[in-house]
FIKOLZA-1660 file (N, C-alpha, C; in steps of 0.1 Angstrom, whole numbers, plus 5000, padded with zeros to 4 digits):
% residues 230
   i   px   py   pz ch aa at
   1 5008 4988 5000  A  X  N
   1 5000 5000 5000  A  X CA
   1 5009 5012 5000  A  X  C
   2 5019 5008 5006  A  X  N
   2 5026 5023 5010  A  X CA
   2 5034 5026 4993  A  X  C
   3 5037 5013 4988  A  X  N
   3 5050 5013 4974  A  X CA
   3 5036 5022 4969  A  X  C
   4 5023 5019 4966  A  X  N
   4 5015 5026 4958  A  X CA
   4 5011 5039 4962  A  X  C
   5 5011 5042 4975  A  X  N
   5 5007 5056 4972  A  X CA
   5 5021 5066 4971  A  X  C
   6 5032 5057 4972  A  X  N
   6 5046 5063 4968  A  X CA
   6 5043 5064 4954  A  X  C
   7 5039 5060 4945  A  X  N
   7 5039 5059 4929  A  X CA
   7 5034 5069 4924  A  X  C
   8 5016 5067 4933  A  X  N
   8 5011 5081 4931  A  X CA
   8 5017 5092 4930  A  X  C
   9 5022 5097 4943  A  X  N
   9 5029 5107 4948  A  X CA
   9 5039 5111 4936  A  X  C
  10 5048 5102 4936  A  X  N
  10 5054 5103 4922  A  X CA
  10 5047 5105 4915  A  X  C
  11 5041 5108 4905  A  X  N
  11 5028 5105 4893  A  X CA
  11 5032 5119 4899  A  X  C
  12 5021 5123 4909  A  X  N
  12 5014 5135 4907  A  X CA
  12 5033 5149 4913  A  X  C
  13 5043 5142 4917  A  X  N
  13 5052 5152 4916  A  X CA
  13 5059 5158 4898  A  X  C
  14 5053 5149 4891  A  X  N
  14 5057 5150 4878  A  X CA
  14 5048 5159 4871  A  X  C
  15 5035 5156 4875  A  X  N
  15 5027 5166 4870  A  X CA
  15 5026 5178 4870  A  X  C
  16 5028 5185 4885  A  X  N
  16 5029 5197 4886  A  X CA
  16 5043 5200 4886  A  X  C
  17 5056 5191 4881  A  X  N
  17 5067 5196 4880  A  X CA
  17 5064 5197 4861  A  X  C
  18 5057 5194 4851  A  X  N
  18 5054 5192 4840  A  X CA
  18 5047 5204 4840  A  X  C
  19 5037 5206 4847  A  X  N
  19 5029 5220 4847  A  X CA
  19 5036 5231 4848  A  X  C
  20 5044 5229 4859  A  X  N
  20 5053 5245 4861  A  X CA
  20 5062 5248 4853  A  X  C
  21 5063 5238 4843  A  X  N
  21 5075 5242 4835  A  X CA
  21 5063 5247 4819  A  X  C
  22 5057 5242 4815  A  X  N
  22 5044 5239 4803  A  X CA
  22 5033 5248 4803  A  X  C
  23 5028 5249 4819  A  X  N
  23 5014 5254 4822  A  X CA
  23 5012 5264 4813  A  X  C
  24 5019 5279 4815  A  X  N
  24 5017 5287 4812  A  X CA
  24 5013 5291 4792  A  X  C
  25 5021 5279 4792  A  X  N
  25 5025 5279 4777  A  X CA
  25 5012 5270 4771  A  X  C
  26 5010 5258 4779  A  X  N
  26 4997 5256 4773  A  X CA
  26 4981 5264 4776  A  X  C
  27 4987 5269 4787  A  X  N
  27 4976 5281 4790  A  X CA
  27 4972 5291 4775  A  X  C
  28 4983 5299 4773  A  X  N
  28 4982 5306 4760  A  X CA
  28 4979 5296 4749  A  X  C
  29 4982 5289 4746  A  X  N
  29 4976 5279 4736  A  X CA
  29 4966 5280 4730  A  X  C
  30 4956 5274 4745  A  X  N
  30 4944 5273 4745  A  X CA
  30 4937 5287 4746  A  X  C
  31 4941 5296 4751  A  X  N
  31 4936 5308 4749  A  X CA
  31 4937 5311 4732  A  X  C
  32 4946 5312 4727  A  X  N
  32 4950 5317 4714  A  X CA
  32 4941 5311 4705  A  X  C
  33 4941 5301 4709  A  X  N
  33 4931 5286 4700  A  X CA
  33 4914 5292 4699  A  X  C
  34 4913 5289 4710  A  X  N
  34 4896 5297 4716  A  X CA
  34 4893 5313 4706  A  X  C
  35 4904 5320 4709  A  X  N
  35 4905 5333 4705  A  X CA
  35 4900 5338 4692  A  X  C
  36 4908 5324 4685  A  X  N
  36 4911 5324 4667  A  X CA
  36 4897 5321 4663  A  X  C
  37 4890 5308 4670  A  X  N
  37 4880 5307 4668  A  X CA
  37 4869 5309 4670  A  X  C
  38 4871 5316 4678  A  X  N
  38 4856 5327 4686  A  X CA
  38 4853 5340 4669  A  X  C
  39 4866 5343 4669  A  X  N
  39 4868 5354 4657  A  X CA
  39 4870 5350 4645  A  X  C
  40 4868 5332 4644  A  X  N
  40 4861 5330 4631  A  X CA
  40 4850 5333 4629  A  X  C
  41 4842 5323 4640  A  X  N
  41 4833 5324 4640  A  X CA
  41 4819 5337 4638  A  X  C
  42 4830 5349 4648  A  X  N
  42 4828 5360 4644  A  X CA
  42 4821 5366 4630  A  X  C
  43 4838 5362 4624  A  X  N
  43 4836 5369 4614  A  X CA
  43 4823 5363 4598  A  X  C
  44 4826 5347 4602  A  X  N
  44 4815 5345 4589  A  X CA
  44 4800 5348 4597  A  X  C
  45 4801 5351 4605  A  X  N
  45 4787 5355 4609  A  X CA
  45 4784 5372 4605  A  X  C
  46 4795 5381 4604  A  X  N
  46 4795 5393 4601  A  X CA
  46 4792 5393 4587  A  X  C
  47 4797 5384 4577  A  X  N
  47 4800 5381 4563  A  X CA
  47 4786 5378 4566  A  X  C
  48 4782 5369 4569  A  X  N
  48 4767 5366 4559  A  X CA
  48 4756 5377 4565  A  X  C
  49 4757 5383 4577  A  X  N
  49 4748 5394 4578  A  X CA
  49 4749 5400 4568  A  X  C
  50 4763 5409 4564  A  X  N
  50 4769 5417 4554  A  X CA
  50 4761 5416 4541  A  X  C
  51 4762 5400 4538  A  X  N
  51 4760 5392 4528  A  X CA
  51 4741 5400 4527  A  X  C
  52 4733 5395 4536  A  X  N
  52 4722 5396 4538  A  X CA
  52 4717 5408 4532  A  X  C
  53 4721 5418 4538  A  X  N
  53 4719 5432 4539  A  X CA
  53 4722 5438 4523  A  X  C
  54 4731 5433 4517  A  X  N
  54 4739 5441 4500  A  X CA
  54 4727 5431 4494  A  X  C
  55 4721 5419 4498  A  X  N
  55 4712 5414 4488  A  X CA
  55 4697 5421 4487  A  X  C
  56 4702 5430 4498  A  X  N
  56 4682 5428 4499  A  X CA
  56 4686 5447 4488  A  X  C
  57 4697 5453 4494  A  X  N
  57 4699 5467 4490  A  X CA
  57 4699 5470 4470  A  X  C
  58 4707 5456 4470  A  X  N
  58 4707 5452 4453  A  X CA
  58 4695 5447 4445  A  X  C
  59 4691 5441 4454  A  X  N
  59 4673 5438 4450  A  X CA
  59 4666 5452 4448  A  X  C
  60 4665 5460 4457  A  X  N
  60 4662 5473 4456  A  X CA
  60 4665 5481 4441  A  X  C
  61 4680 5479 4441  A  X  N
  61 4688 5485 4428  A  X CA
  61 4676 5480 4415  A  X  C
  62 4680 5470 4416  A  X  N
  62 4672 5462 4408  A  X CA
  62 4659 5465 4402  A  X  C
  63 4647 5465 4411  A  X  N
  63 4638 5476 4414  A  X CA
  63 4636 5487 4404  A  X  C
  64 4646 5498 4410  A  X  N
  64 4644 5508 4407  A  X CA
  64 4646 5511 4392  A  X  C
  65 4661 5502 4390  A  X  N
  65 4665 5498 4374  A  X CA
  65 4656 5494 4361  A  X  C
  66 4648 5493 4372  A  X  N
  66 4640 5481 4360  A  X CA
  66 4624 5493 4360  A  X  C
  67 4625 5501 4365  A  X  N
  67 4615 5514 4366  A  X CA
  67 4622 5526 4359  A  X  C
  68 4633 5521 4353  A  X  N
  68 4642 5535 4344  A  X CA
  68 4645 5547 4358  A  X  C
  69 4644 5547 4372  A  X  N
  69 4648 5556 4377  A  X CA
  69 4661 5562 4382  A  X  C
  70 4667 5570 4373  A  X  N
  70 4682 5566 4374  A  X CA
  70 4685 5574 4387  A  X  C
  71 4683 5583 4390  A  X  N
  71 4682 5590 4405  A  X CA
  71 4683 5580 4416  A  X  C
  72 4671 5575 4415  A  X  N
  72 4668 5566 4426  A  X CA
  72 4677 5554 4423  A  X  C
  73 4685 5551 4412  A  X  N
  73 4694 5538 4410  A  X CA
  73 4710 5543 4413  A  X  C
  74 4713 5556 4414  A  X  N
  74 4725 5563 4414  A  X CA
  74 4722 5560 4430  A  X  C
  75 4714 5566 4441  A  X  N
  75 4713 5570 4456  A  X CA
  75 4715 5558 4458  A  X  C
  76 4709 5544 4456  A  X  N
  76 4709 5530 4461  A  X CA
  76 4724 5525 4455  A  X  C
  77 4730 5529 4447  A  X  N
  77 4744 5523 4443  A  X CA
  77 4750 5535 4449  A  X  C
  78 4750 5545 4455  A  X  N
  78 4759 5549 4462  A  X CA
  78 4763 5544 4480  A  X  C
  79 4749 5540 4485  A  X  N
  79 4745 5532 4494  A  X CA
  79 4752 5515 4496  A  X  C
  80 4753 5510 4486  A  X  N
  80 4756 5499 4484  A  X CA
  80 4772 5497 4479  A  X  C
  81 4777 5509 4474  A  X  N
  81 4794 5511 4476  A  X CA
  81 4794 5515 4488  A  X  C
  82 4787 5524 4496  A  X  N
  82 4795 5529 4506  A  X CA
  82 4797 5518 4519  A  X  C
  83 4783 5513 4519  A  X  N
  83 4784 5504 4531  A  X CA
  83 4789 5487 4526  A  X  C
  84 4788 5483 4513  A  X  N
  84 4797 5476 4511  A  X CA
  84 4805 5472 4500  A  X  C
  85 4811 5480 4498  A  X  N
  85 4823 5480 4489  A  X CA
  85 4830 5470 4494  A  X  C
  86 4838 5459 4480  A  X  N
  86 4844 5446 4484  A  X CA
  86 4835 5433 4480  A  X  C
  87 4819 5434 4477  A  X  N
  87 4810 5426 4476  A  X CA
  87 4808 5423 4461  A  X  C
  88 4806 5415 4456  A  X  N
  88 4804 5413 4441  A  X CA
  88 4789 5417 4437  A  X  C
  89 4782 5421 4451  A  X  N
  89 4769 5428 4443  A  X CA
  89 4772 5445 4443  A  X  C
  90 4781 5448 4451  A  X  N
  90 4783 5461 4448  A  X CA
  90 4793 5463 4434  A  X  C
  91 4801 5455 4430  A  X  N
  91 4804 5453 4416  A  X CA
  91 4794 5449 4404  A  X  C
  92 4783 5448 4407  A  X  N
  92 4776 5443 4396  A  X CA
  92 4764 5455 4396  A  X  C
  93 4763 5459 4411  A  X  N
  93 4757 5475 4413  A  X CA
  93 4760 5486 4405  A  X  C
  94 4778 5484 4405  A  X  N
  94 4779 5496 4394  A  X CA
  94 4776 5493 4383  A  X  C
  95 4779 5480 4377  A  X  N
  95 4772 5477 4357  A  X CA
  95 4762 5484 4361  A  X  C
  96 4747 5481 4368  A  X  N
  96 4735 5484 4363  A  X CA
  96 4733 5498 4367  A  X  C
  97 4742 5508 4373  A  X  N
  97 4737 5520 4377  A  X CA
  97 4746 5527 4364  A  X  C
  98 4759 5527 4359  A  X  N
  98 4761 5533 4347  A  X CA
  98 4751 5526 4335  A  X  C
  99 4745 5514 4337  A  X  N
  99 4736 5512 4320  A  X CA
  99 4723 5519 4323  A  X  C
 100 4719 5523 4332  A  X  N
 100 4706 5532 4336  A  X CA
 100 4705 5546 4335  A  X  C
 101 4721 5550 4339  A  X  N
 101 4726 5563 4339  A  X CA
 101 4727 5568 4328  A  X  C
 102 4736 5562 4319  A  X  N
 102 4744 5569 4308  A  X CA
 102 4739 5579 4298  A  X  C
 103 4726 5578 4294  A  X  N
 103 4714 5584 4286  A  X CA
 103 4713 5599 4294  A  X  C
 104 4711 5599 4306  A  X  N
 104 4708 5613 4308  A  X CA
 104 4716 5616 4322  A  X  C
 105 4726 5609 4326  A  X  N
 105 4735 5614 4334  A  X CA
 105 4746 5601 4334  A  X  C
 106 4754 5613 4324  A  X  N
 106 4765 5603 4317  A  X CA
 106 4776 5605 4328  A  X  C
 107 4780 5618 4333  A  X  N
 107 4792 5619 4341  A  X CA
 107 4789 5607 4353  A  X  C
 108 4778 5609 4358  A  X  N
 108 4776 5600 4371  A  X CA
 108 4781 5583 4363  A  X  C
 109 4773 5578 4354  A  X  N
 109 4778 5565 4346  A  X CA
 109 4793 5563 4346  A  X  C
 110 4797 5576 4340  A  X  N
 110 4813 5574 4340  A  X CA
 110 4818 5572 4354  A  X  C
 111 4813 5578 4366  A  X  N
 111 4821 5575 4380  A  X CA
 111 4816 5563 4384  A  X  C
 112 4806 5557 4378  A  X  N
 112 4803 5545 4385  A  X CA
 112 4812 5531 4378  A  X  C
 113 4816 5536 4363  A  X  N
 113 4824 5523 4362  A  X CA
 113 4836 5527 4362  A  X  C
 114 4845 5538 4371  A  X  N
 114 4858 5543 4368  A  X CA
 114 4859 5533 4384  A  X  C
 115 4851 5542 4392  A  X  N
 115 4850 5534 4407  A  X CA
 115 4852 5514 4404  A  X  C
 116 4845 5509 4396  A  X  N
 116 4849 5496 4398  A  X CA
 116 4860 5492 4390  A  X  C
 117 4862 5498 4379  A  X  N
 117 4875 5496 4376  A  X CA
 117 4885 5499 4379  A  X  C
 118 4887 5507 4394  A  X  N
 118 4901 5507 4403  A  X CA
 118 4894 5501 4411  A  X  C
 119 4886 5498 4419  A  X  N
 119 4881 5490 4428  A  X CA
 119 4880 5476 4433  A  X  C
 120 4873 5472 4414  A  X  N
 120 4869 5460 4415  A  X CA
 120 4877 5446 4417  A  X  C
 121 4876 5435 4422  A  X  N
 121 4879 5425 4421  A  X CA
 121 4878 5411 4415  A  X  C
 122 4864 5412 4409  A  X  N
 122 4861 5401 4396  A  X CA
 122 4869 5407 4388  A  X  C
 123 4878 5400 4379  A  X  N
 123 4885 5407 4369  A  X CA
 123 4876 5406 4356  A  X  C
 124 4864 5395 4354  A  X  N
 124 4854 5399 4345  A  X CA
 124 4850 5411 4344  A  X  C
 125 4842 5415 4359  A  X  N
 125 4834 5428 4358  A  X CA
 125 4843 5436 4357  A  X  C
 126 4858 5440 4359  A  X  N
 126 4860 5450 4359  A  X CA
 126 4868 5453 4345  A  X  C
 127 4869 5441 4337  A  X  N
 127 4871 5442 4320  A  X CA
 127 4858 5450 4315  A  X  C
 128 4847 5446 4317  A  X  N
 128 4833 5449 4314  A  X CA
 128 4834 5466 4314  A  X  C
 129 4842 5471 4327  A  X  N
 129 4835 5485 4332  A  X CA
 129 4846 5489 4329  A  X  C
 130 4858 5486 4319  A  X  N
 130 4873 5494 4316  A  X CA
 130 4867 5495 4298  A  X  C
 131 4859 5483 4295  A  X  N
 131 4856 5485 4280  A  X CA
 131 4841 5492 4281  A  X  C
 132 4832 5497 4289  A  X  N
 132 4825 5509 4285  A  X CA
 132 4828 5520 4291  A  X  C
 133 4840 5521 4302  A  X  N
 133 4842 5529 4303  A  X CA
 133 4852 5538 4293  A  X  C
 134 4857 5528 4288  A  X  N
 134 4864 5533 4277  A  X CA
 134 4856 5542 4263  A  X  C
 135 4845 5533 4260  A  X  N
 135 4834 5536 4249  A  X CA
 135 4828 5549 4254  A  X  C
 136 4825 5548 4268  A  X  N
 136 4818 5560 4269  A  X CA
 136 4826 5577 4270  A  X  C
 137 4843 5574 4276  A  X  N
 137 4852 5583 4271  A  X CA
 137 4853 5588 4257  A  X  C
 138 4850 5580 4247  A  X  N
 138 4852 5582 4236  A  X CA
 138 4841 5590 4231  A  X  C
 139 4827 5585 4236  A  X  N
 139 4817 5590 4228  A  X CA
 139 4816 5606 4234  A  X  C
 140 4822 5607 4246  A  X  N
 140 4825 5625 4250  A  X CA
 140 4836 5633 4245  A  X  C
 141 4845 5623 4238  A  X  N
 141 4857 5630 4233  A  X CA
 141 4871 5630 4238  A  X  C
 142 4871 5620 4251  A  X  N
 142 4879 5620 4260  A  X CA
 142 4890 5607 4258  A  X  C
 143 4896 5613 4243  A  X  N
 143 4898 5602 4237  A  X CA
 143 4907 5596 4246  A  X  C
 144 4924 5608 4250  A  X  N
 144 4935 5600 4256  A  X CA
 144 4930 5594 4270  A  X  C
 145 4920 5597 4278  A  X  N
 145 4914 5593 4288  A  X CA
 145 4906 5580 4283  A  X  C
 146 4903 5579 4271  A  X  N
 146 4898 5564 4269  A  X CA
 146 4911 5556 4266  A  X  C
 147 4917 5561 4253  A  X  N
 147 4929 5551 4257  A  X CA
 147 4940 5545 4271  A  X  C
 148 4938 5553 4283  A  X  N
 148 4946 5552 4294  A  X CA
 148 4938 5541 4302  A  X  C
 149 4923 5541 4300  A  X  N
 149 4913 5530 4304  A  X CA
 149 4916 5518 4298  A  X  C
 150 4919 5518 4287  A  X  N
 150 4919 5503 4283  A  X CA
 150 4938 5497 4283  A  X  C
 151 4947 5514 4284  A  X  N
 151 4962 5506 4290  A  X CA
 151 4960 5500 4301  A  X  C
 152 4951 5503 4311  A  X  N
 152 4953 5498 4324  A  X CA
 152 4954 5481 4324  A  X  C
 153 4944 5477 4312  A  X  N
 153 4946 5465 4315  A  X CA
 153 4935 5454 4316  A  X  C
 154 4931 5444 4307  A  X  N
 154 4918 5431 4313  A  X CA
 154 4924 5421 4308  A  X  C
 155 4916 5415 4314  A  X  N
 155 4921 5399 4313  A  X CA
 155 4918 5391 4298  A  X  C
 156 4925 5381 4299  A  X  N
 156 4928 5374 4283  A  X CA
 156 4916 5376 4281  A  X  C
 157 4901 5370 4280  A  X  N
 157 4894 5369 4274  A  X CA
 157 4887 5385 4267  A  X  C
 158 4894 5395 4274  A  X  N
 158 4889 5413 4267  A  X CA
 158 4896 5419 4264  A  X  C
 159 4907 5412 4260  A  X  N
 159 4919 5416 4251  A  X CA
 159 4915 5418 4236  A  X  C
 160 4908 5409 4230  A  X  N
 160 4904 5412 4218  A  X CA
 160 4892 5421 4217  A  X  C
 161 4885 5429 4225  A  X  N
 161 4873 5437 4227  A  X CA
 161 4880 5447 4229  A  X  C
 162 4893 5448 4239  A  X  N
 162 4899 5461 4242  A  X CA
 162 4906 5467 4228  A  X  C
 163 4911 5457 4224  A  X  N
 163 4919 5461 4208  A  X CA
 163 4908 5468 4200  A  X  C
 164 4898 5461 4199  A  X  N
 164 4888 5470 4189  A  X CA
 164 4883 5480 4192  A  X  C
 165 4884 5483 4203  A  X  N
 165 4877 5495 4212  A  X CA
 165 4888 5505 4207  A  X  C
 166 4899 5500 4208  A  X  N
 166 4913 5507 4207  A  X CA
 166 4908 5514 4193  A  X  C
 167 4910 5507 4190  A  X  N
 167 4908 5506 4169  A  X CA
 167 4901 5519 4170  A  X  C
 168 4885 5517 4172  A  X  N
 168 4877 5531 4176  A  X CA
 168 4879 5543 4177  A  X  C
 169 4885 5542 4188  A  X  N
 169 4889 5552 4195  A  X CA
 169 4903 5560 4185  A  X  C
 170 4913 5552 4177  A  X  N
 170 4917 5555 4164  A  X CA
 170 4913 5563 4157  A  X  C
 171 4901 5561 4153  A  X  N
 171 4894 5558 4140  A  X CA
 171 4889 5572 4146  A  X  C
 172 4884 5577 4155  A  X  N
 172 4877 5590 4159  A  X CA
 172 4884 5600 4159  A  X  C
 173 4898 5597 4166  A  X  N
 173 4906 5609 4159  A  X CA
 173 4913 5610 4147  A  X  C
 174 4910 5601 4136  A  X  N
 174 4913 5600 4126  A  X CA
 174 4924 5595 4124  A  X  C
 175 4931 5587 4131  A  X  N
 175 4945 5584 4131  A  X CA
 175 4940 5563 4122  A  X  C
 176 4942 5568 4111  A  X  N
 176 4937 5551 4098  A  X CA
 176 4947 5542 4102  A  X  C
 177 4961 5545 4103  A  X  N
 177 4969 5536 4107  A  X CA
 177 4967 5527 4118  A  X  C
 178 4970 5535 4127  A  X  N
 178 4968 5529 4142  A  X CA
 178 4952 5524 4146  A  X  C
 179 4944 5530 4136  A  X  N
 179 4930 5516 4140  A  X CA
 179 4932 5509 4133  A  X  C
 180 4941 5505 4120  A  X  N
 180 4939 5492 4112  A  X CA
 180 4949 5481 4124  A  X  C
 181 4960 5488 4129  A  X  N
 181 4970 5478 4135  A  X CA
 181 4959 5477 4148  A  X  C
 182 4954 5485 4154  A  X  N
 182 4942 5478 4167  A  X CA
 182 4936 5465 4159  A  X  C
 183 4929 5470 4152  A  X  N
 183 4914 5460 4147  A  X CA
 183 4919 5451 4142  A  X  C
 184 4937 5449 4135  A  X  N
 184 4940 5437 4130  A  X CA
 184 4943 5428 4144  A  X  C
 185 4949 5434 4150  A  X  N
 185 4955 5426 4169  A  X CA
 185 4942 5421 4172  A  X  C
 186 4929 5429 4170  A  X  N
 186 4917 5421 4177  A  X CA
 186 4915 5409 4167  A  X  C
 187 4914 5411 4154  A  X  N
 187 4910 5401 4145  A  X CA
 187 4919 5386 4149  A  X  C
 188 4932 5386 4149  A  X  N
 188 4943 5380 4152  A  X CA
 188 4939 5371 4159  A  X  C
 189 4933 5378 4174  A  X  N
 189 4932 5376 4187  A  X CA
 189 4919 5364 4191  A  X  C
 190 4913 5369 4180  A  X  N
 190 4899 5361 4176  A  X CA
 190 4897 5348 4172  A  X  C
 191 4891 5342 4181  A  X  N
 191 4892 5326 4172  A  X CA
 191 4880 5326 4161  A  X  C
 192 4884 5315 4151  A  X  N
 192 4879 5322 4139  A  X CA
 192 4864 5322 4136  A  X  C
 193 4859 5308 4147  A  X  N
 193 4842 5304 4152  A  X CA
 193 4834 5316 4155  A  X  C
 194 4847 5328 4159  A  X  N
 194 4832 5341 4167  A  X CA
 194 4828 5349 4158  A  X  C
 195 4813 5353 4155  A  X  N
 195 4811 5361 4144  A  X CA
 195 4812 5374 4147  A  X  C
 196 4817 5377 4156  A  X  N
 196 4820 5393 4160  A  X CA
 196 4837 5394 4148  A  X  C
 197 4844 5382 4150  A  X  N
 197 4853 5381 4137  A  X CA
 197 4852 5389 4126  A  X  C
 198 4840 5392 4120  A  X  N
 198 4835 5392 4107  A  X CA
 198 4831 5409 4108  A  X  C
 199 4829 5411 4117  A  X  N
 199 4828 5424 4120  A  X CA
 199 4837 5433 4118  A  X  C
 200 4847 5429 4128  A  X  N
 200 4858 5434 4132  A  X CA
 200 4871 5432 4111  A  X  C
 201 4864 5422 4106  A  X  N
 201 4874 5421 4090  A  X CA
 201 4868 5433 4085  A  X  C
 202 4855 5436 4088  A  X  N
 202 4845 5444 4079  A  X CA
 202 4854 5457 4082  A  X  C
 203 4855 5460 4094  A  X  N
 203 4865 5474 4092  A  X CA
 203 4879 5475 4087  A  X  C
 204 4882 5463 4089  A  X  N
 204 4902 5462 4082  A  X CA
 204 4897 5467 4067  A  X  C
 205 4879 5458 4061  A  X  N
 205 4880 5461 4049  A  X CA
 205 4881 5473 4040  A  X  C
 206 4871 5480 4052  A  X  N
 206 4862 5494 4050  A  X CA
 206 4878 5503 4053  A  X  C
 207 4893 5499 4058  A  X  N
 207 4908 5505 4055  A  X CA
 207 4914 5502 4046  A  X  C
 208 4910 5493 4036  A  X  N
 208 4917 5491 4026  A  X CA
 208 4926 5476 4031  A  X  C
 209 4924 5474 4045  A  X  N
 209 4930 5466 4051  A  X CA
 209 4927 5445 4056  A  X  C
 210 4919 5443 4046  A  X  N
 210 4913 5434 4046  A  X CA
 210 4923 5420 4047  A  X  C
 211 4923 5413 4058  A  X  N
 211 4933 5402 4065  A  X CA
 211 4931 5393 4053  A  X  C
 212 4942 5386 4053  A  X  N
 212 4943 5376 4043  A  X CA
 212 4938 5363 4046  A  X  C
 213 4928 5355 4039  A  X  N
 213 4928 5341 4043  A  X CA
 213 4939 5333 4046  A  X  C
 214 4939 5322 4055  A  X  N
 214 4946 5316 4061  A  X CA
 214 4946 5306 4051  A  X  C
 215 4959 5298 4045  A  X  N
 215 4962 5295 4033  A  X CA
 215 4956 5279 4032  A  X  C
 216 4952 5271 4044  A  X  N
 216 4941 5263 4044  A  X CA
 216 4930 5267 4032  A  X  C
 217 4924 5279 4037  A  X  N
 217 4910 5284 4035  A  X CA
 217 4911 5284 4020  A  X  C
 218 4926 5294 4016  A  X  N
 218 4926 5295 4002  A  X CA
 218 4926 5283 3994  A  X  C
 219 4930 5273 4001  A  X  N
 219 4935 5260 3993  A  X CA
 219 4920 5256 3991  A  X  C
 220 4912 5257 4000  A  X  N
 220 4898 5249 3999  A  X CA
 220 4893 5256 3990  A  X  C
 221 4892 5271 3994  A  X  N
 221 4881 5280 3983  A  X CA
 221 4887 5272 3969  A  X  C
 222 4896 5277 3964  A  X  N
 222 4904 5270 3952  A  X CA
 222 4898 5253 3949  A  X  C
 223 4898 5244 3954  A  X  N
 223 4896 5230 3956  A  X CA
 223 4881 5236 3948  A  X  C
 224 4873 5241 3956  A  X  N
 224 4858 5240 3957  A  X CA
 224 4856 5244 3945  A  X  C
 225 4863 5258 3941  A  X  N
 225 4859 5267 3926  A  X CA
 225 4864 5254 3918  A  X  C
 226 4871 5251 3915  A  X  N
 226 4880 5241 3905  A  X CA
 226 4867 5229 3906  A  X  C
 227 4861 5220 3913  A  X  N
 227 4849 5211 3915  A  X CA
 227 4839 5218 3909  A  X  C
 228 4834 5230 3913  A  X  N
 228 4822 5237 3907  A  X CA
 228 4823 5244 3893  A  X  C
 229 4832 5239 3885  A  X  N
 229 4837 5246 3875  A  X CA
 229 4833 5234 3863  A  X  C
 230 4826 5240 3853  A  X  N
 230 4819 5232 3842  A  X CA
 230 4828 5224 3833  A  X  C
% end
């Protein structure tokens, strides 16, 4: 009896000689641990309120957009950047408050997609709002300020939209050269399935600048004429 409660004793002199050396350290631990996850928890609870609140505000947008009231769609998209800017409905807030705007309060349009294009973080939407923001620079006259819109930059897939936009924007100040080299980079850029392709040849044509078939194509046209030939 006595060897065992010697053991014990032992046992428990290890423990608190294990504690006094550890305690402290596993104390913070578990504090730190708790902490982290108190202020997860926190925070996706703040996110989906967040979340809650920009959907019902954009529903509203929505609403009002769809009533042509651009006033009332400018006030609700100023509301919905302010209080949440960072949201992909406050990015998609600005598309529909510049395409509601632009008709009779074009400056406000222009700030709503200049805002998401330093702003934004879909790199879709914010190709979207660097290529009308660009169009709509242009259609005011603000040419070098459209072209500094579309240097900034979109992603591969509005690369060939930006070039033609480029081209445009060329073409308005009259400079024939430098929109045939845009609209040829967009054509280029184009795979050959998209019919916006054919568009975009239609102005190289309308420069005198009409792309050459791709020597496949020639071989076929040739093949075909030569078959259909009496």
């Amino acid at each position: 009896m006595a060897t065992y409660d010697l053991e014990q004793q032992e046992q428990l002199d290890q423990v608190k000689h294990f504690w006094k050396q550890y305690g402290n350290l596993i104390t913070w631990v578990l504090v730190l641990a708790l902490g982290a996850y108190a202020a997860w928890t926190g925070y996706l609870y703040w996110q989906q309120k967040r979340a809650i609140a920009a959907t019902g505000l954009y529903e509203e947008l929505d609403r009002a957009a769809a009533s042509g009231n651009a006033d009332r769609v400018l006030q609700i998209f100023s509301d919905l950047k302010g209080n949440y800017a960072g949201t992909a409905l406050a990015e998609q807030g600005a598309l529909m408050a510049a395409k509601v705007a632009s008709d009779t309060k074009a400056d406000q349009a222009r700030a709503a997609l200049q805002w998401l294009a330093e702003n934004g973080k879909n790199t879709s939407l914010v190709g979207v709002a660097r290529l009308r923001l660009a169009g709509m620079q242009m259609d005011a006259k603000q040419y070098d300020e459209a072209l500094k819109t579309l240097d900034a930059g979109v992603s591969d897939e509005f690369k060939p939209l930006a070039d033609d936009r480029r081209g445009d924007i060329h073409m308005a100040q009259g400079k024939k050269d430098e929109a045939a080299k845009a609209y040829k980079s967009a054509w280029d850029k184009l795979d050959a399935t998209v019919d916006y392709r054919r568009f975009i040849e239609g102005k190289l044509t309308a420069l005198g600048q009409a792309p050459a078939a791709p020597p496949q194509a020639t071989k076929a046209a040739t093949a075909s004429a030569a078959a259909s030939a009496p």
